[in-house]
C-alpha positions in Angstrom: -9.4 -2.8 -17.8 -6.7 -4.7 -16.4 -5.4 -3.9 -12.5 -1.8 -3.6 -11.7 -1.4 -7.0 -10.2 -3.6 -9.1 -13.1 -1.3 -10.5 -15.5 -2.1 -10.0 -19.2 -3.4 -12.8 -21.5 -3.3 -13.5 -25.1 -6.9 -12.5 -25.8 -6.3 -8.9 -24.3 -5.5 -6.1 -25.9 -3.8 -2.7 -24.7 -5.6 0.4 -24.5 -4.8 3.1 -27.1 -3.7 5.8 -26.2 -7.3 8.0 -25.6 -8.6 5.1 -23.7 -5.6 4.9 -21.2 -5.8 9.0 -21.0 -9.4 9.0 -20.4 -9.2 5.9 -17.5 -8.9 8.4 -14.8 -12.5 9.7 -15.3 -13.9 5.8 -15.0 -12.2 5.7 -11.5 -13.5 9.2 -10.5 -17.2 8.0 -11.3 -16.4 4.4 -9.4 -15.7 7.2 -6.6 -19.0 8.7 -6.9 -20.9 5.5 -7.5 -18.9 3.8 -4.1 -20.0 7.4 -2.1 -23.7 7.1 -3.6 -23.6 3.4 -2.4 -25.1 2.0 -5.8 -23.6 -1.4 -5.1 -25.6 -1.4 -2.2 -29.0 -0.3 -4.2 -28.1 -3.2 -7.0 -26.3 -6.1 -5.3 -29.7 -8.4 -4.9 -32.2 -6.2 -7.3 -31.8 -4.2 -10.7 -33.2 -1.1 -10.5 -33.6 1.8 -13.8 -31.8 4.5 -13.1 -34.9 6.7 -12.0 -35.1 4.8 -9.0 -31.6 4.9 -8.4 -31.8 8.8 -8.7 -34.9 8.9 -5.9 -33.2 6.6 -3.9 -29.6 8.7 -4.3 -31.3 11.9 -4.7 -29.3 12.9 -7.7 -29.9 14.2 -11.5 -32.1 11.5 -13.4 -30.3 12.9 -16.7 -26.5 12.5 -15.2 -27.2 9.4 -13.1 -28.3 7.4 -16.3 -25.0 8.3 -18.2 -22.8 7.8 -14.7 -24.1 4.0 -14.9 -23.5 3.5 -18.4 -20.1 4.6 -18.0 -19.9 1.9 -15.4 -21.5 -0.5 -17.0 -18.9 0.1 -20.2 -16.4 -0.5 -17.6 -18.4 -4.0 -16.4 -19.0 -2.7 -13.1 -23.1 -3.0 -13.9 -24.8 -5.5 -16.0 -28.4 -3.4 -18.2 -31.2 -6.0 -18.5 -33.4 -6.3 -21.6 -35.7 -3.4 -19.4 -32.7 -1.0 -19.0 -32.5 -2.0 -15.5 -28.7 -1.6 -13.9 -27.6 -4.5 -11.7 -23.7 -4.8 -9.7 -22.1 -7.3 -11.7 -19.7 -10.3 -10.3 -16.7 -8.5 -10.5 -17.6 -5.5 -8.5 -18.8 -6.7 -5.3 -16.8 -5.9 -3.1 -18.0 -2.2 -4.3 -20.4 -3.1 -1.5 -20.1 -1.3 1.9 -21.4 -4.4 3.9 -19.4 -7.5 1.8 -17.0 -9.5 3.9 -13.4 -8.1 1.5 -15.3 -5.0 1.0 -13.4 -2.5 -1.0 -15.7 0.6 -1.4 -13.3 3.0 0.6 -10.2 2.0 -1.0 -12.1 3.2 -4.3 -12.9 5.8 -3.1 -9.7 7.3 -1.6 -7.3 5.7 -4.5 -9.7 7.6 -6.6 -9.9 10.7 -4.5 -7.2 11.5 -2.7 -4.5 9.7 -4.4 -5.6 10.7 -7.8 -5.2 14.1 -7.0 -1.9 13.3 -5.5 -0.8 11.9 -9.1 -1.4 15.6 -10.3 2.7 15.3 -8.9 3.4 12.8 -10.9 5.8 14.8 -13.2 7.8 15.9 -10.1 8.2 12.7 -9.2 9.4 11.4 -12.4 11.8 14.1 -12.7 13.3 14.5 -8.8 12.4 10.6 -7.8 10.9 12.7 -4.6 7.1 12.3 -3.4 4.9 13.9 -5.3 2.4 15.0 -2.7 3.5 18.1 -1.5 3.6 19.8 -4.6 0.3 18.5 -5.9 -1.3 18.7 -2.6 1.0 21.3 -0.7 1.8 19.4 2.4 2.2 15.6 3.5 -0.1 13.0 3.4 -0.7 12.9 6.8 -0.9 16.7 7.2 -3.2 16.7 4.8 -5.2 13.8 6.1 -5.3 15.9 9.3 -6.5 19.1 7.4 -9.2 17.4 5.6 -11.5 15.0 8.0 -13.8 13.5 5.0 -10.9 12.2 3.2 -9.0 11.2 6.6 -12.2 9.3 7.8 -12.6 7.7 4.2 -8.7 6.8 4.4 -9.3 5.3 8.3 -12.3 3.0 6.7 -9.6 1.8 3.3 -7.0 0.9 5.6 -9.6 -0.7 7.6 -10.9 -2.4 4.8 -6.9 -3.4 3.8 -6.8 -4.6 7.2 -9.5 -7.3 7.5 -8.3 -10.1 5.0 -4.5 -9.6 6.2 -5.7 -10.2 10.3 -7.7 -13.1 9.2 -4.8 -14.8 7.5 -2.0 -14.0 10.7 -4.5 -15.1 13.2 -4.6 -18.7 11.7 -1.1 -18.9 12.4 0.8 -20.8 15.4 2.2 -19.1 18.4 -1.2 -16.8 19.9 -1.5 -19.3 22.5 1.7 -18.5 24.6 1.1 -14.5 24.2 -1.1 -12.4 26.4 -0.1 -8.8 25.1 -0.2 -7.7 21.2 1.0 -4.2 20.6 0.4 -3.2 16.9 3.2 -0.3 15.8 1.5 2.4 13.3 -2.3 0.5 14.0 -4.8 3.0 12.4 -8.2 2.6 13.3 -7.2 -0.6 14.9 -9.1 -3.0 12.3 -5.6 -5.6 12.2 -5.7 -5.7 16.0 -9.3 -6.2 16.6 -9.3 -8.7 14.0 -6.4 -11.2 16.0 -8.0 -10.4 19.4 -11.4 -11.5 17.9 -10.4 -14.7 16.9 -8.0 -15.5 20.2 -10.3 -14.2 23.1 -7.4 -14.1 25.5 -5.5 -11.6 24.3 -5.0 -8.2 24.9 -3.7 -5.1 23.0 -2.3 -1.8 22.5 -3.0 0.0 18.8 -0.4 3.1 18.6 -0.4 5.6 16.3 -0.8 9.4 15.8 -3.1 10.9 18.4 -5.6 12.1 16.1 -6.1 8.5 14.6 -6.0 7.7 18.1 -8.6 9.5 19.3 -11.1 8.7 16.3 -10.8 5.0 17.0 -11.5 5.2 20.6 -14.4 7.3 19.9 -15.7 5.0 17.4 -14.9 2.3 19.5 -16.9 3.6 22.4 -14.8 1.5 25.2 -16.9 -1.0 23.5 -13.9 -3.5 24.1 -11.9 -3.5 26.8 -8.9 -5.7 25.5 -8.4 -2.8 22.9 -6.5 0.1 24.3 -5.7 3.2 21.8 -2.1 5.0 22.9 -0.9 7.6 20.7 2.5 7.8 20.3 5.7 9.0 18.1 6.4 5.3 17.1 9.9 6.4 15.2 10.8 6.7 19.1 8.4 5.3 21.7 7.5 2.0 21.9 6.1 0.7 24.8 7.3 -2.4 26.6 5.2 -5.1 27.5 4.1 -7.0 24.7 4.2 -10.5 24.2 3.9 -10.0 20.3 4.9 -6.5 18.5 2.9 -5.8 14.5 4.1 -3.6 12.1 1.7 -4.3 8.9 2.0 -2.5 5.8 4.1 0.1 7.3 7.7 0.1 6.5 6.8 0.4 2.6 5.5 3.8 3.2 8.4 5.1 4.6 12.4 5.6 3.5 15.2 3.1 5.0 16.1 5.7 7.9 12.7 6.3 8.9 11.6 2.6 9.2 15.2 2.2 11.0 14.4 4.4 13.3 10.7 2.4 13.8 12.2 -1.2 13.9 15.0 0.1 16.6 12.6 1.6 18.7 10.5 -1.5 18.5 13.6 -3.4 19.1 14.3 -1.4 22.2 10.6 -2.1 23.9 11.1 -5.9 23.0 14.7 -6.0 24.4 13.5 -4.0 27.9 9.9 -6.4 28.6 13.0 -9.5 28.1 15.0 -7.6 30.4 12.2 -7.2 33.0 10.9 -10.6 33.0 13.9 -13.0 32.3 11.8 -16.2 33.1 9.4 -14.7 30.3 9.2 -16.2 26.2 10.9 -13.6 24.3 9.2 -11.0 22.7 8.5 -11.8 19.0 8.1 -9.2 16.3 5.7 -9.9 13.1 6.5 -7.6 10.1 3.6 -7.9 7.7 4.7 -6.2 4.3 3.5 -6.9 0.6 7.0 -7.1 -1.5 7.9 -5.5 -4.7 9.6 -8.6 -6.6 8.1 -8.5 -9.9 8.3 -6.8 -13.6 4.0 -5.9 -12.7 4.7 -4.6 -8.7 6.2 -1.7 -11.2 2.8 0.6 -10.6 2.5 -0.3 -7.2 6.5 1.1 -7.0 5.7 4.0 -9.1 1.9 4.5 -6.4 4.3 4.4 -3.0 6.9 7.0 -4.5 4.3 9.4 -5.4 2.6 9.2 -1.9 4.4 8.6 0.1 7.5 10.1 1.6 10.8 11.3 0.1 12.5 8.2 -0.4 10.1 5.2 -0.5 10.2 2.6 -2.5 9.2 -1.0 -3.0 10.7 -3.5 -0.9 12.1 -6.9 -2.3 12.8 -9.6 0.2 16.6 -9.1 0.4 16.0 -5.4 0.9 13.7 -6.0 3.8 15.9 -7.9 5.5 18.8 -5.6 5.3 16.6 -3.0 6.9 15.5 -5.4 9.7 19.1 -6.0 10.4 20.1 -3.0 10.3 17.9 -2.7 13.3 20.0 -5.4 15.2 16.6 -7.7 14.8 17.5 -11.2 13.6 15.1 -13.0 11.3 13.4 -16.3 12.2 11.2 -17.7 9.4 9.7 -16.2 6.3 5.9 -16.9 5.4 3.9 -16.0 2.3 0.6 -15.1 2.8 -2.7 -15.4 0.2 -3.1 -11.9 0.3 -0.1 -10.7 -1.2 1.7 -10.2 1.9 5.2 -11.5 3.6 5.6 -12.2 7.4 9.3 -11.4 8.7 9.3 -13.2 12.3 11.9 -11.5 14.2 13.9 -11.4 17.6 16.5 -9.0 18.9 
């Protein structure tokens, strides 16, 4: 099956219709497969599907057919002995490789996919389609739920990774002391930039419950990594050598990421203020852009989650919105995964 950013070839054909209606039950058992950890039990050893069931403690009988669904999907490779082994493709199905993706499966596959039950209000309103699937907000929800809010912590975790990795290779960490990451999560960005420049501090804000997860799973195991919850529509604090905002603004409409860049702007424009002999304040926006005919599912994803009014971003609409915020863009650079960096000053 082909992914939303994969770009067709010649030698591909589309699914019929049955085959594209019957998709969504191959991601719900990559869901099940990701929570049993059978990339884990297959990644370096094939294993029959017996020992899979002792090891998972599941139903010999289903477990057998939930792996040869997989394996129709090329997530397994069967041996001459029947044994099921985690092909190529799917290793980042495993919990412990380095672009890991096992709790993005699981929560696209979850979560979002019951979300998508609102698809047909969507369609027909262009409003999210959350709250009537789901009956409240993502985030409500999120907070209502702590299995499928610690499973979407870990995705965005797992999002995070590659996309620090990438922004830490670039110029300019060696003049800044203080990072403070707008709308953080579990921290995973942060900790990845502070990792790879030992000198620098930060500040991760977001919502106090995600706040106070991280710090407990943190264990004030680092102390260059505060947590600090806060309403960042409104209260950013000052002090920051370097303010983040990674994949953020695309899940929000214009007036709410407005309101986030101004406030951001305002916490830049006071630590200027309060230090004039200091570098100004620099503000990284990190956002993946919706430019092409095949961002259209992504487009069609973000509406449905999301809140009333999101959409995909293009460049030139990005940088309206950063204007709009009386920020001034400095330089433009495309990253390898996907993303765009906006480097702004007030």
């Amino acid at each position: 099956m082909r992914t939303a950013s994969s770009e067709p070839s010649s030698s591909q054909r589309p699914l019929g219709p049955a085959q594209l209606a019957a998709s969504g039950a191959f991601a719900r058992a990559l869901a099940v497969a990701a929570r049993l950890g059978l990339a884990d039990l297959t990644a370096t050893q094939a294993r029959t599907s017996a020992e899979l069931a002792a090891q998972t403690g599941t139903d010999p009988q289903t477990l057998a057919l939930l792996l040869r669904t997989l394996a129709m999907a090329g997530v397994f490779d069967i041996d001459d002995e029947g044994r099921f082994g985690l092909s190529e493709a799917y290793q980042p199905l495993r919990g412990d490789h380095p672009q890991s993706q096992r709790h993005v499966c699981i929560l696209v596959a979850e979560t979002y996919d019951d979300a998508f039950a609102g698809l047909l209000e969507t369609v027909r309103s262009g409003r999210s389609g959350f709250r009537p699937a789901l009956g409240t907000s993502l985030y409500d929800y999120l907070a209502a739920h702590p299995d499928a809010e610690a499973i979407f912590d870990e995705a965005m975790a797992e999002l995070a990774r590659p996309v620090a990795r990438a922004i830490a290779a670039r110029p300019g960490f060696a003049e800044a002391a203080m990072a403070i990451d707008i709308g953080g999560g579990s921290g995973a960005f942060l900790r990845g930039l502070l990792d790879a420049h030992p000198h620098l501090r930060g500040i991760c804000l977001d919502r106090p419950s995600v706040c106070a997860r991280a710090a407990q799973r943190a264990g004030g195991g680092d102390a260059r990594l505060e947590f600090r919850a806060a309403d960042v529509f409104s209260e950013v604090p000052a002090g920051g050598d370097l303010y983040l905002v990674k994949n953020v603004l695309y899940d929000w409409s214009f007036d709410s990421g407005l309101k986030l860049l101004t406030a951001a702007r305002a916490a830049m424009a006071q630590t200027a203020a309060a230090e004039p002999g200091r570098a100004a304040p620099r503000l990284l926006v990190v956002e993946p852009l919706f430019e092409r005919e095949t961002d259209a599912p992504r487009a069609l994803f973000q509406k449905v989650i999301c809140e009333d009014g999101t959409r995909g971003l293009d460049e030139a609409q990005l940088r309206r919105l950063i204007e709009a915020a009386r920020l001034r863009v400095l330089g433009v650079e495309r990253l390898e995964t996907g993303h765009s960096v906006f480097e702004c000053a007030p």
